[in-house]
C-alpha positions as CSV (number, residue, x, y, z in Angstrom):
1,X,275.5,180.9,-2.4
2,X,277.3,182.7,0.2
3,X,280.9,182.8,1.2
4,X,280.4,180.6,3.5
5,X,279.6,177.9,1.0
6,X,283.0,178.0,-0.8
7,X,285.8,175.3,-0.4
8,X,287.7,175.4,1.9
9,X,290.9,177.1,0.8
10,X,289.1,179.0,-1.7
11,X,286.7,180.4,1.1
12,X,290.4,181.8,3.5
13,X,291.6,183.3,0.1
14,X,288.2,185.0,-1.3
15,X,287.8,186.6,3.0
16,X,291.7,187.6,3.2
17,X,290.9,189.7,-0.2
18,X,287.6,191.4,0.4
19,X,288.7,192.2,3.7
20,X,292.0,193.9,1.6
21,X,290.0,195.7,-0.5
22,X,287.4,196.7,2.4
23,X,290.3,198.4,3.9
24,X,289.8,201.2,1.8
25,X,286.3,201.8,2.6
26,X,285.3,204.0,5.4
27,X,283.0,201.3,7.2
28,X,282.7,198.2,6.8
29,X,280.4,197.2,3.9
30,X,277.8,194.5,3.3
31,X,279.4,192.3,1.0
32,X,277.5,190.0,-1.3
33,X,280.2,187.3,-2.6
34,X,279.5,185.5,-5.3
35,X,277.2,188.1,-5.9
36,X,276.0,189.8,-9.4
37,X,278.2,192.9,-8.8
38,X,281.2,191.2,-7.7
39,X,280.8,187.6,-9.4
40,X,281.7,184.8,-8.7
41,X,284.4,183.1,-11.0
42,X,284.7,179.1,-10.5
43,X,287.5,178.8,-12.9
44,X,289.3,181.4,-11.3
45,X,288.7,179.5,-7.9
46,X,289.7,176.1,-9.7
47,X,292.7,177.5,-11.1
48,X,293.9,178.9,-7.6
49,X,293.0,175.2,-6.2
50,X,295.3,173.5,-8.7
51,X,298.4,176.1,-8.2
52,X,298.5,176.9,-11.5
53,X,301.2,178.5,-13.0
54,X,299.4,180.0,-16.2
55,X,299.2,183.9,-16.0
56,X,295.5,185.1,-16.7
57,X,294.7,187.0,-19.7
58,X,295.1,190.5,-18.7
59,X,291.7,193.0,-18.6
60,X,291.2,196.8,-18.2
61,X,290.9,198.0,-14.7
62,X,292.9,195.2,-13.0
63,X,290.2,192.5,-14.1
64,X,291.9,189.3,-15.2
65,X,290.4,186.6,-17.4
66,X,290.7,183.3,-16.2
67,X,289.3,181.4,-19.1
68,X,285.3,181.6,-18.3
69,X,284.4,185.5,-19.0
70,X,283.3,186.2,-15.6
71,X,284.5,189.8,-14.3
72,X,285.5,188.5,-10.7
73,X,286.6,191.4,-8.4
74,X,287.8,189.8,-5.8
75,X,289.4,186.5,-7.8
76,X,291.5,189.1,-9.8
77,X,292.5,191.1,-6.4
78,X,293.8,188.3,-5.0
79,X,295.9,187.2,-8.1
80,X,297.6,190.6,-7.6
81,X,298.1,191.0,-4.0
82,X,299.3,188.0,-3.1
83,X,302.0,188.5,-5.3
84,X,300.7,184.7,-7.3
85,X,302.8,185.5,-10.2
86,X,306.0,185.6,-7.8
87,X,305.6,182.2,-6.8
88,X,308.9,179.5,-7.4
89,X,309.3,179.1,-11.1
90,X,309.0,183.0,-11.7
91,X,311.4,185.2,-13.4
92,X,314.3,186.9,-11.6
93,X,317.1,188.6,-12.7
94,X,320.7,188.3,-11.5
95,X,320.3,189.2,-7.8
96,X,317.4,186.8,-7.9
97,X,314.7,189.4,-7.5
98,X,311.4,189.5,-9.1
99,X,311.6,192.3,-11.9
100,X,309.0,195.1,-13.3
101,X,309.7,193.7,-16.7
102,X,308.4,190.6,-16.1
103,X,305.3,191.4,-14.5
104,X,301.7,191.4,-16.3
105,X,300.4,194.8,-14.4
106,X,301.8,197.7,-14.9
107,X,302.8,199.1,-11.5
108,X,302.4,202.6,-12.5
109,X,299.0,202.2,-13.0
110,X,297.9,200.3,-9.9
111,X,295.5,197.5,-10.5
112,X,294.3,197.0,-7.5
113,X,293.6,200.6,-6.5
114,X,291.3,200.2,-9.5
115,X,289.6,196.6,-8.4
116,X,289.1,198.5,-5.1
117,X,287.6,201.5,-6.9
118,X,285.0,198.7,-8.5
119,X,284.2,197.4,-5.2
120,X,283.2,200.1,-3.6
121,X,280.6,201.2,-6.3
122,X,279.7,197.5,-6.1
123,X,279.1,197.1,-2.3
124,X,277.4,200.9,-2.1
125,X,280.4,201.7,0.0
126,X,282.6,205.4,0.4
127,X,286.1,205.8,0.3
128,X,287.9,206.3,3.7
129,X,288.2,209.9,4.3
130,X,292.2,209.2,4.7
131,X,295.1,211.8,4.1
132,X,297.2,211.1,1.3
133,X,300.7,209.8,3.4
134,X,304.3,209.5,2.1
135,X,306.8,208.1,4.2
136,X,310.1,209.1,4.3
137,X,312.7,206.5,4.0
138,X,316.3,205.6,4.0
139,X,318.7,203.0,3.0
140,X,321.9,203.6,4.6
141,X,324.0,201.3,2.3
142,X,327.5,203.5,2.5
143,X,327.6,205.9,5.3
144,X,331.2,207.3,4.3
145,X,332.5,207.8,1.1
146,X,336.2,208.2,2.0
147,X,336.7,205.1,4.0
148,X,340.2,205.0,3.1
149,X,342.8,204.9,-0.4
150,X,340.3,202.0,-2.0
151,X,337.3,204.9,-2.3
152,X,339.7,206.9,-3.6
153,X,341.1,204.3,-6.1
154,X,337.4,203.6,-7.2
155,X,336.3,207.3,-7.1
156,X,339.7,207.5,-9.9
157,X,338.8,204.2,-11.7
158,X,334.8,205.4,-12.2
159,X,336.0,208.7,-13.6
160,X,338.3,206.9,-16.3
161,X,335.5,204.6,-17.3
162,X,333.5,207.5,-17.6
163,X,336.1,209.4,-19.5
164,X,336.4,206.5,-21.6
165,X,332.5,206.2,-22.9
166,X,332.1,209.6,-22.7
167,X,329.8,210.1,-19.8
168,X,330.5,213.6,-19.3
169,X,327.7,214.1,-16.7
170,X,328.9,210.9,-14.5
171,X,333.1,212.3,-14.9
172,X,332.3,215.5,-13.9
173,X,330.6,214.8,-10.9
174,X,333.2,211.9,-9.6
175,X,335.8,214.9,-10.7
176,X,333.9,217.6,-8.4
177,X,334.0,214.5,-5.6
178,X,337.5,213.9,-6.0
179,X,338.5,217.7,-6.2
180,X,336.1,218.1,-2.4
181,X,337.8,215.3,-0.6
182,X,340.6,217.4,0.9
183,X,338.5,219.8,2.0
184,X,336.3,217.1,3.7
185,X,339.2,215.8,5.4
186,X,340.2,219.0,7.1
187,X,336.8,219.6,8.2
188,X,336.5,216.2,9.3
189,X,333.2,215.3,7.6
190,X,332.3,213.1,4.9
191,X,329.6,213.8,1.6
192,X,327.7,210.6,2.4
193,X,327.5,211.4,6.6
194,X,324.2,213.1,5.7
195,X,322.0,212.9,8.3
196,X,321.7,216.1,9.9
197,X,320.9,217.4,6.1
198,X,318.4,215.2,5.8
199,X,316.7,215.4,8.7
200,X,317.0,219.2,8.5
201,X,315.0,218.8,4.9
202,X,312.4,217.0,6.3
203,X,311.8,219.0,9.6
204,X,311.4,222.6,7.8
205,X,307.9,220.4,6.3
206,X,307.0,219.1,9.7
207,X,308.3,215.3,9.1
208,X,310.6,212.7,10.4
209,X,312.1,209.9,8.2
210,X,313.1,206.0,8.9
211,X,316.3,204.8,8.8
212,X,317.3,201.4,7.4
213,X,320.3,200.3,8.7
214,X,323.2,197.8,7.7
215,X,324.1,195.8,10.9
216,X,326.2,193.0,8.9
217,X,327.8,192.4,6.0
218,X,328.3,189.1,3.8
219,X,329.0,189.8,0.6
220,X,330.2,191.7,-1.9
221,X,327.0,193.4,-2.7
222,X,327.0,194.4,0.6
223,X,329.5,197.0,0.1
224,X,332.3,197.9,2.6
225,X,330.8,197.9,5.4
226,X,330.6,199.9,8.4
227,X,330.8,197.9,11.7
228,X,333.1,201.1,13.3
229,X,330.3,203.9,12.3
230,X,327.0,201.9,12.9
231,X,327.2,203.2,16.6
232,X,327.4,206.7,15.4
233,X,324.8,206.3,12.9
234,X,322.1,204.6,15.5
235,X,323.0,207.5,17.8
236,X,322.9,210.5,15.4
237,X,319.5,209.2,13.9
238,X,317.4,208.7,17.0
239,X,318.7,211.7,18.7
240,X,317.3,213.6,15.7
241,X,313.9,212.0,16.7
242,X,314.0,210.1,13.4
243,X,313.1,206.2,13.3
244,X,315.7,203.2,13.3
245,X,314.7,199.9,11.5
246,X,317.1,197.2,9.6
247,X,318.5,197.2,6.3
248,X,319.3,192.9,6.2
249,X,322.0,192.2,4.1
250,X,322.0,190.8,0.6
251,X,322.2,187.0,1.7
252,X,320.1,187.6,4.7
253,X,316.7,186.7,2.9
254,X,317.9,183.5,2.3
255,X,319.7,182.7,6.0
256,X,317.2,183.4,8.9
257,X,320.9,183.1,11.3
258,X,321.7,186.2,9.7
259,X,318.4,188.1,9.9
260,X,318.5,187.6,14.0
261,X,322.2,187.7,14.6
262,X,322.2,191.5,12.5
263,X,318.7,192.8,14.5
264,X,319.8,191.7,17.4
265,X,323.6,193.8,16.7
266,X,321.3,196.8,15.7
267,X,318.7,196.6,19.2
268,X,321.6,196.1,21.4
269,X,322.8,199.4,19.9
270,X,319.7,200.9,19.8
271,X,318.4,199.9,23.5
272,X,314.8,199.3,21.9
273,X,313.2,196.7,19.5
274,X,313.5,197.2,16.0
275,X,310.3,196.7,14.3
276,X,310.7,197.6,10.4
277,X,312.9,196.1,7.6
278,X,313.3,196.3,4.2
279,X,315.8,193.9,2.4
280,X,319.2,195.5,0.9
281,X,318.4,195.5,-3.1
282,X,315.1,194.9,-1.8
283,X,316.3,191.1,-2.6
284,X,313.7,188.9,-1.0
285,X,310.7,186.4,-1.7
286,X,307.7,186.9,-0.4
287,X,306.3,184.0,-0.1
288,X,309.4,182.9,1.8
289,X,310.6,185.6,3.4
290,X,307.4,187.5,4.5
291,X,306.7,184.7,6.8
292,X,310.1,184.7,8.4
293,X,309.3,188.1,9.2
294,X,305.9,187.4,10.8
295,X,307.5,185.0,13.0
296,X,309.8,186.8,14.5
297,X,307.1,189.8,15.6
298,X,308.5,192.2,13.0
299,X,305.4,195.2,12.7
300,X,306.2,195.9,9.0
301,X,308.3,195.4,5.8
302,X,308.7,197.9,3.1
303,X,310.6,195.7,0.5
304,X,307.9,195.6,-1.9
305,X,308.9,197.7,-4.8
306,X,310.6,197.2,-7.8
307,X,314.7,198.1,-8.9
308,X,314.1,198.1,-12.3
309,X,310.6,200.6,-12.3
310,X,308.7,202.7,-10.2
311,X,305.5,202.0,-9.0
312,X,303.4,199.6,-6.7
313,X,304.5,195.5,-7.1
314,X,301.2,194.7,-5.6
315,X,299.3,197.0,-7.7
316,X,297.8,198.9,-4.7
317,X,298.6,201.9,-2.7
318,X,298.0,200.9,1.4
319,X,299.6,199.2,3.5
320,X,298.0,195.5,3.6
321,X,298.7,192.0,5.2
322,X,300.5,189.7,2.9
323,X,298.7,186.6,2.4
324,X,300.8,183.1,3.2
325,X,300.2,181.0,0.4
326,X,302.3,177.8,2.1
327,X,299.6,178.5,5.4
328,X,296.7,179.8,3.9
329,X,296.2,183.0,5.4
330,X,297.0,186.2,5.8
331,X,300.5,187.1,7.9
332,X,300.7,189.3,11.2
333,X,302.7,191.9,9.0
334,X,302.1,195.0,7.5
335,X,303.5,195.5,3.9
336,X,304.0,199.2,3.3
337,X,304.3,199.8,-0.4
338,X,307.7,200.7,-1.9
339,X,306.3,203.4,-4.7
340,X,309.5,205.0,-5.5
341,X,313.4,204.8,-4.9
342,X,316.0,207.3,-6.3
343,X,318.3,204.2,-7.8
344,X,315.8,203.5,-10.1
345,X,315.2,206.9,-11.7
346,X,318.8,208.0,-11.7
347,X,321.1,205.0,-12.3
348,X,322.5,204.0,-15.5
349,X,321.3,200.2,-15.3
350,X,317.8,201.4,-14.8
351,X,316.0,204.7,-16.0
352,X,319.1,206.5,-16.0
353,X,316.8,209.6,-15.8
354,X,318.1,213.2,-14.9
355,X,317.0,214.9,-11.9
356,X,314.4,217.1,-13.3
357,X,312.8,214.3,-15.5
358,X,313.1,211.8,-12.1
359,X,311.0,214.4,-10.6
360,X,308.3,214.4,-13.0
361,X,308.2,210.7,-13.2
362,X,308.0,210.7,-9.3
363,X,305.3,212.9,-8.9
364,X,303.1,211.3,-11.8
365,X,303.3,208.1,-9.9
366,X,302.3,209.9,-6.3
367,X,299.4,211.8,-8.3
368,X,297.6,208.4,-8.7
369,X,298.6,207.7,-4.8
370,X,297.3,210.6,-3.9
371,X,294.0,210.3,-5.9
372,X,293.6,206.6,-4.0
373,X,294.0,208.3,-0.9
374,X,297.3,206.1,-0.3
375,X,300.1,205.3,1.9
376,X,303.4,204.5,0.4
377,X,306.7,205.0,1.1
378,X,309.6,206.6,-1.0
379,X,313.2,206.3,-0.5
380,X,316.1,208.6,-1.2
381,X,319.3,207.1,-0.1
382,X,322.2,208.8,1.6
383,X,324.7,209.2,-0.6
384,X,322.2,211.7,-3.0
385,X,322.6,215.0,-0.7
386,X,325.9,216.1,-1.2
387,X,324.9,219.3,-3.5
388,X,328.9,219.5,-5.5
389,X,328.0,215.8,-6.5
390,X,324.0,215.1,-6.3
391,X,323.7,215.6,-9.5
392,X,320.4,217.4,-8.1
393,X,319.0,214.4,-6.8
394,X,319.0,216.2,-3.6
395,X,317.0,219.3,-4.8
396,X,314.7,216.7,-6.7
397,X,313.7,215.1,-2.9
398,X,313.2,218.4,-1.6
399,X,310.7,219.1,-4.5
400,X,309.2,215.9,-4.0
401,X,308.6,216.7,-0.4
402,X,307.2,220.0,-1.0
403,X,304.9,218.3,-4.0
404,X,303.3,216.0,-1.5
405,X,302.7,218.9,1.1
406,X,300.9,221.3,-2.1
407,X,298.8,218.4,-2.8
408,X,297.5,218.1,0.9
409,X,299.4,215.4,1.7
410,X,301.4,214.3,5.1
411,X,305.0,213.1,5.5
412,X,305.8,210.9,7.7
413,X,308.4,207.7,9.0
414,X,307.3,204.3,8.2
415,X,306.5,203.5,11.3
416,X,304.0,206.3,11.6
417,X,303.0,205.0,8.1
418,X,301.9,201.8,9.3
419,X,300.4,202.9,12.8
């Protein structure tokens, strides 16, 4: 039995996988599925025809068990990668995103990097002699701190609440902010207008970053907004030579008006198409949203990470082409893996990890990138590189750059990422 001998919608889904996990070879192997090495499951194959929403029974090395014993490579890859356990039905939590909490793979040990790992072995095939890459990315969610008495108001009521439940890190740095504000204002600058800093960080280790802009706001989640600065911001970043892409706001996942009226606002600014998104709170589906990307000729999303965790959501460490459940087949997009984002090490609601501990947990979670021979990206956001109140989430990024360049690997923007 050959591929070519499967059913029909089995047959699209078994092809779009090897080919994912033949992506990490360096040439294209000989592939014998259902074959001995890779097997052949039919109960995994039934229980993808029926749309089942039982969750396998979990294996070592990414392997799942769908009920009949077999050790199916490429029936397990495509459980993960195309995100199965995400469909409608799934857990979310109160912004409606899919969390690390509720997943069956742990995304700091990549399942899929490991399935691919077995194929290789399984096929007689190399790994791809690729650099180990880390894209640079960020979210530009609030590009001025003091926009005006209600920053200061909330700068005073965060210290109190702080005072209150004794958060002595989290007072003193809103009291160090507070105490800096006058000085800002006669010098005319502001601690979260960052962008020369960060691109000056990056620069001294031969890189460039990507910029996710805001071109709309919505709701409340979407912060205050910043329809005066965005000029300045699209101006200041891609004369730096850095890349601009768009930061949708938090309802835009869900209204496809507001996804073109906002990239449209950001090209006309820009002069240029804007090829590369990622969702604000990374709040999106992606087997409804992924495709609304596709169709409008976006190049690449790099949503697909987790708030609540570090780590790869899709349990693998390149940049791949989503599959389309609804269609049956794989999407004209690239998905370049959100590994690791500063909110989720330092903030209370998450990890609530100090700098120095963040670090560590970052560089743990590259290590296994960099021993796949992976692409991901990593985002720091804005707001993190004021030194007086940083916290030293800013000296963190910088060792996390220099980290990535000791271990032989290359920094880069998304869009050279994904290239």
């Amino acid at each position: 039995m050959s591929l070519d001998d499967l059913p029909a919608g089995v047959r699209e889904k078994a092809a779009w996988a090897i080919e994912t996990l033949a992506s990490t070879c360096a040439e294209a192997p000989q592939v014998d599925y259902p074959g001995t090495r890779l097997a052949g499951s039919e109960r995994a194959w039934e229980y993808f025809a029926s749309g089942s929403a039982e969750r396998p029974a979990p294996g070592l090395g990414g392997l799942l068990d769908f009920g009949d014993g077999v050790e199916d490579v490429v029936a397990s890859a495509f459980w993960h990668l195309s995100r199965w356990e995400e469909r409608p039905g799934s857990p979310r939590d109160r912004h409606g995103r899919f969390p690390a909490s509720a997943a069956l793979a742990d995304p700091e040990q990549p399942a899929v990097d490991a399935l691919a790992e077995r194929f290789r072995v399984a096929v007689g095939a190399a790994a791809a002699d690729r650099p180990f890459t880390v894209a640079l990315t960020h979210d530009i969610d609030v590009p001025v701190r003091w926009s005006g008495p209600r920053a200061f108001a909330g700068a005073a009521a965060r210290a109190r609440a702080a005072a209150t439940a004794r958060r002595s890190s989290e007072l003193a740095t809103e009291l160090r902010g507070l105490a800096a504000a006058p000085l800002h204002r006669l010098r005319g600058s502001d601690p979260n207008w960052s962008f020369a800093r960060m691109h000056e960080l990056e620069a001294l280790r031969g890189a460039r970053s990507t910029h996710f802009v805001m071109a709309g706001r919505t709701h409340p989640a979407d912060g205050p907004g910043y329809d005066r600065a965005r000029a300045a911001i699209v101006s200041q970043v891609l004369g730096q030579g850095d890349e601009l892409a768009l930061h949708p706001s938090y309802e835009a996942s869900r209204r496809p008006e507001l996804l073109d009226a906002q990239r449209s606002r950001l090209e006309a600014l820009a002069g240029a198409p804007v090829r590369g998104v990622r969702f604000h709170y990374l709040r999106h589906d992606p087997h409804h949203t992924l495709p609304l990307l596709a169709a409008r000729g976006f190049a690449y999303d790099s949503s697909q990470g987790y708030a609540d965790r570090p780590g790869l959501r899709a349990g693998f460490s390149h940049p791949y082409r989503p599959y389309d459940l609804a269609a049956d087949r794989p999407l004209d997009l690239l998905e370049l893996p959100l590994a690791v984002m500063d909110a989720t090490l330092a903030e209370e609601r998450y990890l609530n990890l100090d700098a120095g501990a963040g670090f560590e947990r970052a560089a743990a979670l590259l290590e296994r990138v960099a021993e796949a021979r992976g692409t991901v990206a990593v985002l720091w956001h804005n707001d993190r590189f004021d030194r007086p109140s940083a916290r030293g989430w800013d000296a963190a990024y910088e060792r996390l750059l220099d980290w990535v360049v000791e271990r032989g690997g290359r920094l880069v923007s998304a869009a050279d990422a994904v290239a």
